[in-house]
C-alpha positions as YAML, in Angstrom:
chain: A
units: angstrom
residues:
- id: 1
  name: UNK
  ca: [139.72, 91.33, 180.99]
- id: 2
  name: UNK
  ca: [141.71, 91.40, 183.96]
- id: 3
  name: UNK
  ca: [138.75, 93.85, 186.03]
- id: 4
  name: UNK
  ca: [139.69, 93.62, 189.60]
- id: 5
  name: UNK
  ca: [136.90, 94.31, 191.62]
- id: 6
  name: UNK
  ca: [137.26, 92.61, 195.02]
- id: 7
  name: UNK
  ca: [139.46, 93.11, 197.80]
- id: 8
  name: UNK
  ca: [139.70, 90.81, 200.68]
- id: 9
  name: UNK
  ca: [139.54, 92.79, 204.14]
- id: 10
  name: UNK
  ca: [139.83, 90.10, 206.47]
- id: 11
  name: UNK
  ca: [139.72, 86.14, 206.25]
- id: 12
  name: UNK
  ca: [138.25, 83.82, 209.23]
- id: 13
  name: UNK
  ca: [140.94, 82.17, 210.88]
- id: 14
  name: UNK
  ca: [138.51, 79.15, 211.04]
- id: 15
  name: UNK
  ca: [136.73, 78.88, 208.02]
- id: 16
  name: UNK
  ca: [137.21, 79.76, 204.49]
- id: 17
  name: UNK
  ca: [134.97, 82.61, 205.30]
- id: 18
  name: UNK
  ca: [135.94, 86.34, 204.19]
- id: 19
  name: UNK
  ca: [135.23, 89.45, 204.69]
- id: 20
  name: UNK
  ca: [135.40, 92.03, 201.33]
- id: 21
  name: UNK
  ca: [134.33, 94.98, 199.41]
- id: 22
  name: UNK
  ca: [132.79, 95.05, 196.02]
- id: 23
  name: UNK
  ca: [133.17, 97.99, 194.03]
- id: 24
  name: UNK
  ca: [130.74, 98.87, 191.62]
- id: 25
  name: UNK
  ca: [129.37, 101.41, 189.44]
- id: 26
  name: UNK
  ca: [126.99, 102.85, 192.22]
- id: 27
  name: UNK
  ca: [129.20, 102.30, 195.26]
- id: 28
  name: UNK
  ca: [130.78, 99.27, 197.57]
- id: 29
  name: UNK
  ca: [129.47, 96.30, 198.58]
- id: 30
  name: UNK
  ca: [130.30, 94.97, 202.17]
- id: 31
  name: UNK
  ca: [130.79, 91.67, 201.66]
- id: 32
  name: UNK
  ca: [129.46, 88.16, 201.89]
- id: 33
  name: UNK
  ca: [125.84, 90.04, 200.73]
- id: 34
  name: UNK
  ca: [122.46, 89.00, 200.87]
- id: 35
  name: UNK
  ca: [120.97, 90.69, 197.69]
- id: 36
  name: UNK
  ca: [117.17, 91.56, 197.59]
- id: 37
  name: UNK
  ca: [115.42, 90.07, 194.01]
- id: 38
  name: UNK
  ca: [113.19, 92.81, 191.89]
- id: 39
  name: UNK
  ca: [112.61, 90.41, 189.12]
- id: 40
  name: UNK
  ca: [110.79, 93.16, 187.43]
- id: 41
  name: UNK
  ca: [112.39, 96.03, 188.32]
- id: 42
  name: UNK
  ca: [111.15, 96.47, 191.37]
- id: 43
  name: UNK
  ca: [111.05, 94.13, 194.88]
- id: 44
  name: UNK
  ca: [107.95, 93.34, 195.78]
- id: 45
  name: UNK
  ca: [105.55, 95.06, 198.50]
- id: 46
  name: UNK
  ca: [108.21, 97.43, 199.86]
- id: 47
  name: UNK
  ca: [109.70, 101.04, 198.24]
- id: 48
  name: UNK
  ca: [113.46, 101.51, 196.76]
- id: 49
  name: UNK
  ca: [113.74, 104.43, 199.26]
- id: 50
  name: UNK
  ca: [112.76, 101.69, 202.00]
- id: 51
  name: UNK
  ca: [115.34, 98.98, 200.59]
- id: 52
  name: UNK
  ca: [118.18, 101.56, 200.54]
- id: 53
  name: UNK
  ca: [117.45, 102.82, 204.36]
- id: 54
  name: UNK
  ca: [117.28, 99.12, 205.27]
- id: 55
  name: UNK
  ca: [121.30, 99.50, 204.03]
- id: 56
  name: UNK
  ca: [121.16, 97.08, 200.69]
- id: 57
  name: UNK
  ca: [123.17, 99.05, 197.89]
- id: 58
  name: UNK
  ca: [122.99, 95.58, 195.26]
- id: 59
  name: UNK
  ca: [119.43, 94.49, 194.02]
- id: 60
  name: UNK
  ca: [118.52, 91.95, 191.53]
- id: 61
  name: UNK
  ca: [116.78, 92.17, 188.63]
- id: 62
  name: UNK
  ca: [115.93, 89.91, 185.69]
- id: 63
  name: UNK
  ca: [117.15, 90.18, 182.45]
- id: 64
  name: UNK
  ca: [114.58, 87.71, 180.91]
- id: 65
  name: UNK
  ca: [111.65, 89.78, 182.04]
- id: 66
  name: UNK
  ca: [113.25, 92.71, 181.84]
- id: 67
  name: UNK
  ca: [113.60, 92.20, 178.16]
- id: 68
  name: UNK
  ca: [110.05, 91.44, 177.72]
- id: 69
  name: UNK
  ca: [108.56, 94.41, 179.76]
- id: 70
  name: UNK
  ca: [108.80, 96.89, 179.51]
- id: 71
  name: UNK
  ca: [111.60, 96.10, 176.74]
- id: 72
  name: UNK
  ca: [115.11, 98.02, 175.86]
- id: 73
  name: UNK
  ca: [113.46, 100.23, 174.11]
- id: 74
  name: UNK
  ca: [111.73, 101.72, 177.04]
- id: 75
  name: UNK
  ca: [115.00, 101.01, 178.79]
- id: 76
  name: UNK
  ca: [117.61, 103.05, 176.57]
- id: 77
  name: UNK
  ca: [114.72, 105.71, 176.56]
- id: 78
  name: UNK
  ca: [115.09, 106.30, 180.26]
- id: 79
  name: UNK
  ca: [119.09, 105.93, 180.18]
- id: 80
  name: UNK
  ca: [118.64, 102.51, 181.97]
- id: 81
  name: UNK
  ca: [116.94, 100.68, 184.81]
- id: 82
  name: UNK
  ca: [118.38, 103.06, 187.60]
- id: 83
  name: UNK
  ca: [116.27, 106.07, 186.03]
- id: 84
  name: UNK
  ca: [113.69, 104.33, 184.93]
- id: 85
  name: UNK
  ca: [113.17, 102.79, 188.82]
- id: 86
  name: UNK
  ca: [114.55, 105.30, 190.49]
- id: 87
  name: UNK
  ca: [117.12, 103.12, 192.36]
- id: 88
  name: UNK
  ca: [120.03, 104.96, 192.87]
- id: 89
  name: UNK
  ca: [122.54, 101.72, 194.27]
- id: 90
  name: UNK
  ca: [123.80, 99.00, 192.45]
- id: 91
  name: UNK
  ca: [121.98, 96.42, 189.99]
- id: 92
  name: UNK
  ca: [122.88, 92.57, 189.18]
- id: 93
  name: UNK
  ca: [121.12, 91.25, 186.58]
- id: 94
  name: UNK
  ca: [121.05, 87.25, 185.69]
- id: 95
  name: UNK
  ca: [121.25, 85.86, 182.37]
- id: 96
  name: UNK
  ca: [117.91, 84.98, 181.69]
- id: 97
  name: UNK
  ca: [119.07, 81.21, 181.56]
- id: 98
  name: UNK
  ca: [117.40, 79.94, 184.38]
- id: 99
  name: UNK
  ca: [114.03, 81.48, 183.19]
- id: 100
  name: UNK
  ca: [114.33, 80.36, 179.73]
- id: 101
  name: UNK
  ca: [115.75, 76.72, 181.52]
- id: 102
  name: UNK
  ca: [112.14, 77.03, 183.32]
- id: 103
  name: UNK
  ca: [110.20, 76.89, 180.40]
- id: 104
  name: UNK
  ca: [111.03, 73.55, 179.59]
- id: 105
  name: UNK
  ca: [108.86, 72.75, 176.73]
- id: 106
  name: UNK
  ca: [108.69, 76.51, 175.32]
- id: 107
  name: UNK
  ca: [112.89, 76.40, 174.55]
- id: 108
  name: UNK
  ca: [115.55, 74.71, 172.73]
- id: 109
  name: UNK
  ca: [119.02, 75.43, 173.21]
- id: 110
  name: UNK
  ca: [120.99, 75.21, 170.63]
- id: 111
  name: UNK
  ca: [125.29, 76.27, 169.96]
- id: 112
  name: UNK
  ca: [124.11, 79.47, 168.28]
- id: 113
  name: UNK
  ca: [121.97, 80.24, 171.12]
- id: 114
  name: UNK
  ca: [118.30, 79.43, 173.41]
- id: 115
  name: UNK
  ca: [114.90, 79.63, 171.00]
- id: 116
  name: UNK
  ca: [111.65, 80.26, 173.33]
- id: 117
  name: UNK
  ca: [108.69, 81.33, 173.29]
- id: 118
  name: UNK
  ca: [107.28, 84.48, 175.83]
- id: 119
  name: UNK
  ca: [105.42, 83.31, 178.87]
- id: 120
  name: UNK
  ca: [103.32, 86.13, 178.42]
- id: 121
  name: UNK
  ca: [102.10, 85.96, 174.74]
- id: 122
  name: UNK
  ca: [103.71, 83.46, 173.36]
- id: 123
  name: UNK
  ca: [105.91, 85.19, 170.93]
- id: 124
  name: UNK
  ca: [109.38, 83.64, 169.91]
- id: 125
  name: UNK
  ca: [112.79, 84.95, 170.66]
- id: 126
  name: UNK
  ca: [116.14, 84.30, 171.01]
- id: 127
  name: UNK
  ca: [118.49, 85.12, 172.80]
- id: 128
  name: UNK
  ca: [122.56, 84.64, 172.00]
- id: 129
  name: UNK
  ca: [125.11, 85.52, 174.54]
- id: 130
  name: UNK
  ca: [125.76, 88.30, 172.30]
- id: 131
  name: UNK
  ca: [122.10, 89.72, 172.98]
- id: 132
  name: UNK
  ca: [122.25, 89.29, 176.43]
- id: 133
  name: UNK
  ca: [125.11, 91.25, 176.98]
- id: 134
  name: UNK
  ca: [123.71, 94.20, 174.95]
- id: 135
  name: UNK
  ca: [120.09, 93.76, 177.25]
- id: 136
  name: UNK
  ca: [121.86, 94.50, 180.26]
- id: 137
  name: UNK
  ca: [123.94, 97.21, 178.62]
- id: 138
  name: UNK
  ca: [120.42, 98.79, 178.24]
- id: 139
  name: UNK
  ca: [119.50, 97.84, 181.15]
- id: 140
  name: UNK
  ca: [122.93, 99.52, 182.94]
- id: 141
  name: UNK
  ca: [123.57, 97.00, 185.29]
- id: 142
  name: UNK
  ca: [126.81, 97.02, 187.51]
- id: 143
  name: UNK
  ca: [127.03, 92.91, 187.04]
- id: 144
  name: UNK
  ca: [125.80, 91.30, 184.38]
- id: 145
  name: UNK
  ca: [125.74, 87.28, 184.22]
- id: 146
  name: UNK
  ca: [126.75, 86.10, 180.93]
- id: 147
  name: UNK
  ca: [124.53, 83.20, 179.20]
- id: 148
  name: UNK
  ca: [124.41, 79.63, 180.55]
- id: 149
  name: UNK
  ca: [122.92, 76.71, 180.19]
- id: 150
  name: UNK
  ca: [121.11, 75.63, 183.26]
- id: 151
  name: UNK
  ca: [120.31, 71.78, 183.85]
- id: 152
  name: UNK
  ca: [118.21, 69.87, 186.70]
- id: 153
  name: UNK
  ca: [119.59, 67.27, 188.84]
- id: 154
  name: UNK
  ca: [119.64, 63.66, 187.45]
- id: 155
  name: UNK
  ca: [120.48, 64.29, 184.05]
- id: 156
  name: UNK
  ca: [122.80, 62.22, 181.98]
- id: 157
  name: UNK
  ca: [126.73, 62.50, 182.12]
- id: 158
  name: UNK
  ca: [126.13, 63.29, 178.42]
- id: 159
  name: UNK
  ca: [123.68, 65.75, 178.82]
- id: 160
  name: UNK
  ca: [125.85, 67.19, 181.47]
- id: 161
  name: UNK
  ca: [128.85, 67.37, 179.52]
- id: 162
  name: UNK
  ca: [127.12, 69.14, 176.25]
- id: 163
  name: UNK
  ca: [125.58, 71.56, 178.53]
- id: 164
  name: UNK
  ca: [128.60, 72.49, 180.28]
- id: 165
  name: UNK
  ca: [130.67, 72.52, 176.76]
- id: 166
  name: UNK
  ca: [127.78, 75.42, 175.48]
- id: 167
  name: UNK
  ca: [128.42, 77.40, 178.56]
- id: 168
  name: UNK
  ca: [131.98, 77.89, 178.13]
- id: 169
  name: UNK
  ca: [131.18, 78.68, 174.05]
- id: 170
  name: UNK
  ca: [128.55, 80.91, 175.17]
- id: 171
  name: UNK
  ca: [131.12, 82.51, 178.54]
- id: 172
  name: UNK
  ca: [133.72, 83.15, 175.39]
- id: 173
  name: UNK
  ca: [131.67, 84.74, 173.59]
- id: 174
  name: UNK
  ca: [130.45, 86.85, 176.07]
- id: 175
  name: UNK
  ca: [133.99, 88.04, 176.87]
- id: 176
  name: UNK
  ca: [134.43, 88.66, 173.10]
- id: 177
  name: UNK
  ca: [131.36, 90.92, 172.65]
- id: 178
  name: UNK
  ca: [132.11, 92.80, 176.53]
- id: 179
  name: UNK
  ca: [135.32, 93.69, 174.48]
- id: 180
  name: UNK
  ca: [133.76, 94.92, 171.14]
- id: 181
  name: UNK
  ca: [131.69, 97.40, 172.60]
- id: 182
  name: UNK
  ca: [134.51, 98.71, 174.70]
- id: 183
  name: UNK
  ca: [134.30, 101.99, 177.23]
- id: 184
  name: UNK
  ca: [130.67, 101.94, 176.13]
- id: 185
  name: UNK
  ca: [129.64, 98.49, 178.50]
- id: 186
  name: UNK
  ca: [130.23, 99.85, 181.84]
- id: 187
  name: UNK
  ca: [128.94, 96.54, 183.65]
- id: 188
  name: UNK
  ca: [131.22, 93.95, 185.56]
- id: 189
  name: UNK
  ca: [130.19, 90.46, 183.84]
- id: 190
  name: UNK
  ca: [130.33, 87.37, 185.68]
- id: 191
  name: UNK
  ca: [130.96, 84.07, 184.16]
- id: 192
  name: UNK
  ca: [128.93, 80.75, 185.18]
- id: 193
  name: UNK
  ca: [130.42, 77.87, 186.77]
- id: 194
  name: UNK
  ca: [128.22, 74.46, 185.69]
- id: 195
  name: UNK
  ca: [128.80, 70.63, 185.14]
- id: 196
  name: UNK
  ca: [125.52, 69.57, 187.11]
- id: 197
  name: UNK
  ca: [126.26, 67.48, 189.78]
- id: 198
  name: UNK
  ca: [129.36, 65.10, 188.42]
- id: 199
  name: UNK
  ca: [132.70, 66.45, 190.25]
- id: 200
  name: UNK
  ca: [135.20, 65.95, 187.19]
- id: 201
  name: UNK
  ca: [132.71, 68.42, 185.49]
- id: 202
  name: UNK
  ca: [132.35, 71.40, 187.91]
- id: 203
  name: UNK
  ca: [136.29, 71.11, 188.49]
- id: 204
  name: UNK
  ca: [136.52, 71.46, 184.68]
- id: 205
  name: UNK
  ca: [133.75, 74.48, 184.60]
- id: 206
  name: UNK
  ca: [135.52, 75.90, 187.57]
- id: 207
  name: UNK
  ca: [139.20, 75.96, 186.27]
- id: 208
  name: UNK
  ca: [137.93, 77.28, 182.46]
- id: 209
  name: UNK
  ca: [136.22, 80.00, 183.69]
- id: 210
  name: UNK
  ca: [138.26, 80.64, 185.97]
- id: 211
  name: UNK
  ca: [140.82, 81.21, 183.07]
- id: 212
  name: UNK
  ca: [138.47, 83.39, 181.09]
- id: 213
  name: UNK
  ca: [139.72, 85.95, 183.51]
- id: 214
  name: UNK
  ca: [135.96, 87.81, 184.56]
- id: 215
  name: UNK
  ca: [135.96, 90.34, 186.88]
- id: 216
  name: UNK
  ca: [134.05, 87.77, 188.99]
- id: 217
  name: UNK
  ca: [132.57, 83.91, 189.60]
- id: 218
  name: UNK
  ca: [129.33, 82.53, 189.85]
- id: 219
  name: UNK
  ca: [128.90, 78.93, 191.21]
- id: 220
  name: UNK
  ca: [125.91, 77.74, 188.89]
- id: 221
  name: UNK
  ca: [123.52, 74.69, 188.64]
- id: 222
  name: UNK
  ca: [122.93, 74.28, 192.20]
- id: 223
  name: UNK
  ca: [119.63, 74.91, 194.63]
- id: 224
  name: UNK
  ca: [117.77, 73.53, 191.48]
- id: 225
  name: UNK
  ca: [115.91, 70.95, 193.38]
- id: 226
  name: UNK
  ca: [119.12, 68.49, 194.67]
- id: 227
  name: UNK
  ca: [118.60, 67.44, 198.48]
- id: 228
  name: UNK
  ca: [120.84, 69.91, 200.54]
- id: 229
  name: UNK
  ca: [123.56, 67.60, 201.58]
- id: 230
  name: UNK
  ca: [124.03, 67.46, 198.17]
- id: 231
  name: UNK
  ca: [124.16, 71.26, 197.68]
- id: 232
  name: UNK
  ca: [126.59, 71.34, 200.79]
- id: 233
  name: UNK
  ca: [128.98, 69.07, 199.27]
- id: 234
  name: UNK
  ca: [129.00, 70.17, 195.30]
- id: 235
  name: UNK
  ca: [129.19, 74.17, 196.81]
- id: 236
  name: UNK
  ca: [132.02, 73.17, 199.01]
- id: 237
  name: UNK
  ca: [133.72, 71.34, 195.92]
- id: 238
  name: UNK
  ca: [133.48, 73.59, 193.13]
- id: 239
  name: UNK
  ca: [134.34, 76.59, 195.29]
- id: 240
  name: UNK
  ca: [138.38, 74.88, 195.50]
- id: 241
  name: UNK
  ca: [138.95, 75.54, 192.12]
- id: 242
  name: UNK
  ca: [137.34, 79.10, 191.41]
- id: 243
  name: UNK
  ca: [140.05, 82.13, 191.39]
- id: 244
  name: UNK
  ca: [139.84, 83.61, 195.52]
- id: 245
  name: UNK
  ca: [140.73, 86.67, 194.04]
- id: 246
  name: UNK
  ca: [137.24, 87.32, 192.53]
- id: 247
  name: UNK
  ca: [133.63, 87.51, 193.82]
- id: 248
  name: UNK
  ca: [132.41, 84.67, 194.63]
- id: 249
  name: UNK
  ca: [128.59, 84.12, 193.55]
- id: 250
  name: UNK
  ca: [126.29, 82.04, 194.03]
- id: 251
  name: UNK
  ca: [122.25, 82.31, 192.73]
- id: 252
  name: UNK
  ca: [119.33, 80.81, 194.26]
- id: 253
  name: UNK
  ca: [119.69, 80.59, 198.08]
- id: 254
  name: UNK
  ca: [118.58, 83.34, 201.37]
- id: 255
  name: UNK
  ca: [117.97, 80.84, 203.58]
- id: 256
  name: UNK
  ca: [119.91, 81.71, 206.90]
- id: 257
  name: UNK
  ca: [121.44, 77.45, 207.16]
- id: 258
  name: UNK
  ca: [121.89, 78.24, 203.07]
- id: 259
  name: UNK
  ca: [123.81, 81.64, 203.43]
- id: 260
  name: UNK
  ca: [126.34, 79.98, 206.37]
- id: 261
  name: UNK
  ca: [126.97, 77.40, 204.48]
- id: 262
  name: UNK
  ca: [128.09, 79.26, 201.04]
- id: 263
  name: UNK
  ca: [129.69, 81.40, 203.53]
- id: 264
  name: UNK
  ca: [132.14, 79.03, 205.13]
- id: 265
  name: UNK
  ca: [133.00, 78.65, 201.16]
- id: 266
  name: UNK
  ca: [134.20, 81.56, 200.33]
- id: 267
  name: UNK
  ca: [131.74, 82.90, 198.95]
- id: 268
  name: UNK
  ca: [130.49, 86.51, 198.72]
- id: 269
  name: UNK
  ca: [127.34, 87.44, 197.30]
- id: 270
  name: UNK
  ca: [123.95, 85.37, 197.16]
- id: 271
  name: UNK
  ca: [120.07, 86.37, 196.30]
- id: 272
  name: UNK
  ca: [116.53, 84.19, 196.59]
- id: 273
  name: UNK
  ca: [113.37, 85.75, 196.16]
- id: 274
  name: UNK
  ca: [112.47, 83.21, 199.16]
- id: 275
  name: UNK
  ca: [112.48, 86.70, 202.18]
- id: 276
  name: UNK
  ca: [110.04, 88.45, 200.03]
- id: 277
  name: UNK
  ca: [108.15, 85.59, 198.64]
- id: 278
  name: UNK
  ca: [107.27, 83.83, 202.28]
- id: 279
  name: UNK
  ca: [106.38, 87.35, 203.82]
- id: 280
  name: UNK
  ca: [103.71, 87.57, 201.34]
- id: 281
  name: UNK
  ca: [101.98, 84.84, 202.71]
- id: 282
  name: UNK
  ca: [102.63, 85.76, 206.61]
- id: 283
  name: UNK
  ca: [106.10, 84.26, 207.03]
- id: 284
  name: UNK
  ca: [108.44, 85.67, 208.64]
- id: 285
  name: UNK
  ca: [112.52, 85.19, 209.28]
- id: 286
  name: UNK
  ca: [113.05, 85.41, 213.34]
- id: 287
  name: UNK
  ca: [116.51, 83.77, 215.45]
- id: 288
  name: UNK
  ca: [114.12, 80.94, 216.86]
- id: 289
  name: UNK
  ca: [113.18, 79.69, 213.46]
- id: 290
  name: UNK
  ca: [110.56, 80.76, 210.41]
- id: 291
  name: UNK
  ca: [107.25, 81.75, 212.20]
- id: 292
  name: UNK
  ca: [103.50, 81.47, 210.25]
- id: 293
  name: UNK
  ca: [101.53, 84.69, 211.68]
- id: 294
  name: UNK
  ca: [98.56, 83.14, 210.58]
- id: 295
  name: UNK
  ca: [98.60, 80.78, 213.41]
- id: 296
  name: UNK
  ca: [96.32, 81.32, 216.60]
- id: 297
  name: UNK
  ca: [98.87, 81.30, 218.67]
- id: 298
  name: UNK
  ca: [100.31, 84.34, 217.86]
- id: 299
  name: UNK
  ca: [96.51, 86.84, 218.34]
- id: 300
  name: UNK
  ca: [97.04, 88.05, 222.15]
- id: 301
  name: UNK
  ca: [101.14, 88.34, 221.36]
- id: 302
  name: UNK
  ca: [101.77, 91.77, 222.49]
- id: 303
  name: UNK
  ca: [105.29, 91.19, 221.52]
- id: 304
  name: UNK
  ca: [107.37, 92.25, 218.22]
- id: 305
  name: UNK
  ca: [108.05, 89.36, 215.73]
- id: 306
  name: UNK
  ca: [111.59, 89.74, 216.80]
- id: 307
  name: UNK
  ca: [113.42, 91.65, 219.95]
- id: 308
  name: UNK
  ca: [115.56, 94.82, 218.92]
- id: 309
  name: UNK
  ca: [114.61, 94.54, 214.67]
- id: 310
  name: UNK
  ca: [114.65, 97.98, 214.00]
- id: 311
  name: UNK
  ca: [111.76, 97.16, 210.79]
- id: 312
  name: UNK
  ca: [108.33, 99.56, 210.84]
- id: 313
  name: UNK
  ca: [106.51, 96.42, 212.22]
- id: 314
  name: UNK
  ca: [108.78, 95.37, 214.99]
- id: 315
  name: UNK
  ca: [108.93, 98.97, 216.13]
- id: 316
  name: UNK
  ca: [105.18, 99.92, 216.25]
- id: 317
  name: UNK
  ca: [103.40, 97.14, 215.22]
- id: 318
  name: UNK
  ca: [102.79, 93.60, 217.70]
- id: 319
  name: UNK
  ca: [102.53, 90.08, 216.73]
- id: 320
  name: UNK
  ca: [99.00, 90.22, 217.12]
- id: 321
  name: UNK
  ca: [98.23, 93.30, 215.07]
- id: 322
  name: UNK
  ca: [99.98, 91.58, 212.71]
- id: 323
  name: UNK
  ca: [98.45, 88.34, 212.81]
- id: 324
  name: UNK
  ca: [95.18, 90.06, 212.24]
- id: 325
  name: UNK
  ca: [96.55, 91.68, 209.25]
- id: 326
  name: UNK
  ca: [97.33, 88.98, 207.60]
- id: 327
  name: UNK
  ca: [94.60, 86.77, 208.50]
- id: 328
  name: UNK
  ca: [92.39, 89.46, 207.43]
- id: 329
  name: UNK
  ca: [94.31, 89.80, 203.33]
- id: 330
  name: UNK
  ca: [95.41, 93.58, 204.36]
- id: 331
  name: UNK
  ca: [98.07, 94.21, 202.07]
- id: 332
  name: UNK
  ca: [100.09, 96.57, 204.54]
- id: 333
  name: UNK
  ca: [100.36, 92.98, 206.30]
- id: 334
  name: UNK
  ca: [102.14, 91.31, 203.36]
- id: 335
  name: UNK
  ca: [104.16, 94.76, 202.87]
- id: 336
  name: UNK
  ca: [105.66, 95.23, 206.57]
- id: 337
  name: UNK
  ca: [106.60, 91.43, 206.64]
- id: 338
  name: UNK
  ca: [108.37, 91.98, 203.63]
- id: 339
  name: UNK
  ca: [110.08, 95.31, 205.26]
- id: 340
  name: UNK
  ca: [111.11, 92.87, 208.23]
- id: 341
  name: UNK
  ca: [112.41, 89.89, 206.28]
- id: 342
  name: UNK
  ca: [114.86, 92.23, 204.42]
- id: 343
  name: UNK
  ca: [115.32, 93.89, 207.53]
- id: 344
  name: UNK
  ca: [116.37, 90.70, 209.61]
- id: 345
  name: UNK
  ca: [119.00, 89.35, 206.23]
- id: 346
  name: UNK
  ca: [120.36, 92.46, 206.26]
- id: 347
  name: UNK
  ca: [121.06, 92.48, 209.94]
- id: 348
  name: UNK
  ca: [122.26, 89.08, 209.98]
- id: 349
  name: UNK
  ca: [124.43, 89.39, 207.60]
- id: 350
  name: UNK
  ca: [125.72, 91.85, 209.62]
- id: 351
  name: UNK
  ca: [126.45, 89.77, 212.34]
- id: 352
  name: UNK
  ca: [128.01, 87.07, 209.63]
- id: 353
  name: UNK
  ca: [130.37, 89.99, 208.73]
- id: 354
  name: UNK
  ca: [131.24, 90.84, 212.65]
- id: 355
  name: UNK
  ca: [131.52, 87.41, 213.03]
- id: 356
  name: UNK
  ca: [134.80, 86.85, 210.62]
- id: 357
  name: UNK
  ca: [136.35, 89.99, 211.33]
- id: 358
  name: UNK
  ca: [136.60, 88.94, 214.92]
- id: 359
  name: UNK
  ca: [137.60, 85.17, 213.94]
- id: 360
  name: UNK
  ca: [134.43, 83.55, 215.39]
- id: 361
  name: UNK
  ca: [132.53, 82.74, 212.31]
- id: 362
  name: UNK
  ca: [132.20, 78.45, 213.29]
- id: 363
  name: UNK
  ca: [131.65, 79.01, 216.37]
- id: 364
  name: UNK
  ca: [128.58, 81.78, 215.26]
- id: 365
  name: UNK
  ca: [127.15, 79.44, 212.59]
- id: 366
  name: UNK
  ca: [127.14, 76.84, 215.15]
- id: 367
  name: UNK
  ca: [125.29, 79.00, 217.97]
- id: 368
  name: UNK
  ca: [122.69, 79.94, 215.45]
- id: 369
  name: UNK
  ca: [121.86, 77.21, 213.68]
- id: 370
  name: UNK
  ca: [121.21, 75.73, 217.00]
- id: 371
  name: UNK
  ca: [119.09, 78.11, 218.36]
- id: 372
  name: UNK
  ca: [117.35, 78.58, 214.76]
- id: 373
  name: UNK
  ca: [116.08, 74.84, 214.81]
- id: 374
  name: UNK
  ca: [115.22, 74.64, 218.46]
- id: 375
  name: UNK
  ca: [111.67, 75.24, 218.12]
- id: 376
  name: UNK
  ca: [111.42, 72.08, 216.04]
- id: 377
  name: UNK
  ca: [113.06, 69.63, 218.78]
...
């Protein structure tokens, strides 16, 4: 396939961290990147227009629901997700495999490929690598991850092993039917690193797709539940034997400690639905820690939730107008603490980025994190 994508800019003289562009098929991507999730097309409580002034050019969406509703019929009528949302930067779509891995007793994976039934109706589908690849071509994303099979921590060795075997039928494949449809598949797809939590496994995973030669890498199977020591160590593992000269991807985590930690690993892009999922219910990301606006203590704060965040909240609004809104249901609440969680990732990842181009990246990880978990000493 041989796709290069990536360039290295500038590498932390400290850490494995590194600084990098993406190019895509609706512009570059600064990287390491947070990546907002718009499982459905769109990310919750906040406009496109207001996602792309924040400065994010790479959203996520889902392929599972995507295929559901509104369906690639709907999808090839509009010419693809970009037209049909009106989202002019770049899209990264999963697999579905984590969804369909969700719904436990309403799946069985098989070698040909995963039998479910719809969450919303109950209808039965299936979905080969194969199909996926030809959702997302309707869909038109830029990346497109190709089918995996996703386990939970504590499996068998076994179970490990035959899960891990699938993947790197179903990654083949993949590659196979990327080729067939030729000039006509204008997405980048990334293959799927797994092997659960057993070492000789993900070094395996790592080094085969690796070989399959995608234009880039995603470090699967992890932030599935494990304790986060072991997330630390199986990230920091796995990433030694993926090829540096790809992206480096891995799903599930927005969590500032999270982010610094795949960042010291090399890696480049990352997405959670966590930001706009916790600002929904008052939440909100700030450099002393996560802070609840629900609480009292924050109704005669005439203060922004956090000094010099250039979101619609922290620029007009106070903590305790905000407080009230949330306390009160208002959705604008929900909506502007979803503008300033996006706001603050994006921002901080700016910092990250300054941070290895001027060789101080341990040194920032360590300042933050300290000052991030202060409030709860």
């Amino acid at each position: 396939m041989n796709d290069l994508i990536y360039k290295k800019i500038h590498q932390d003289a400290g850490s494995k961290a590194r600084l990098g562009e993406v190019t895509l098929g609706h512009g570059v991507v600064q990287t390491p990147a947070f990546m907002p999730v718009g499982t459905n097309g769109t990310v919750k409580g906040i406009y496109h227009k207001t996602v792309k002034d924040i400065g994010y050019n790479l959203i996520l969406a889902n392929t599972y629901h995507m295929y559901l509703r509104p369906g690639t019929e709907v999808l090839d009528s509009f010419g693809g997700l970009h037209n049909f949302s009106n989202w002019k930067g770049n899209i990264l779509t999963d697999s579905g495999g984590f969804q369909v891995f969700s719904l436990s007793g309403l799946r069985k994976i098989k070698e040909s490929g995963v039998h479910f039934q719809s969450h919303i109706d109950g209808s039965r589908h299936i979905f080969t690598p194969e199909k996926v690849i030809n959702i997302q071509k309707s869909i038109g994303s830029d990346i497109c991850m190709v089918l995996d099979v996703c386990t939970a921590p504590k499996i068998t060795y076994k179970a490990a092993k035959e899960a891990m075997t699938i993947t790197h039928s179903w990654a083949h494949r993949s590659k196979v039917e990327v080729e067939k449809l030729g000039e006509s598949f204008h997405g980048k797809p990334f293959g799927i690193v797994q092997g659960n939590f057993f070492k000789d496994l993900r070094k395996e995973s790592a080094e085969y797709i690796s070989s399959l030669d995608f234009p880039g890498i995603a470090i699967g199977g992890l932030s599935v539940g494990e304790e986060k020591n072991e997330f630390y160590d199986y990230l920091s593992y796995t990433a030694e034997y993926i090829d540096p000269s790809k992206p480096h991807y891995v799903m599930g985590i927005g969590s500032p400690d999270y982010i610094l930690a795949a960042v010291e690993n090399g890696i480049d892009l990352f997405d959670c639905v966590l930001a706009t999922r916790m600002a929904r219910n008052g939440a909100v990301y700030t450099d002393d820690g996560v802070i609840a606006l629900k609480k009292a203590v924050h109704t005669f704060d005439h203060g922004p939730i956090q000094e010099g965040c250039t979101c619609e909240a922290c620029q007009h609004y106070s903590r305790g107008y905000m407080h009230h809104m949330i306390k009160c249901g208002e959705m604008l609440g929900g909506m502007m603490a979803t503008e300033h969680n996006l706001t603050y990732l994006y921002n901080f990842m700016e910092r990250v980025r300054a941070a290895i181009r001027e060789d101080r990246f341990t040194q920032f990880k360590r300042e933050y994190l300290e000052r991030f978990y202060s409030q709860g000493k």
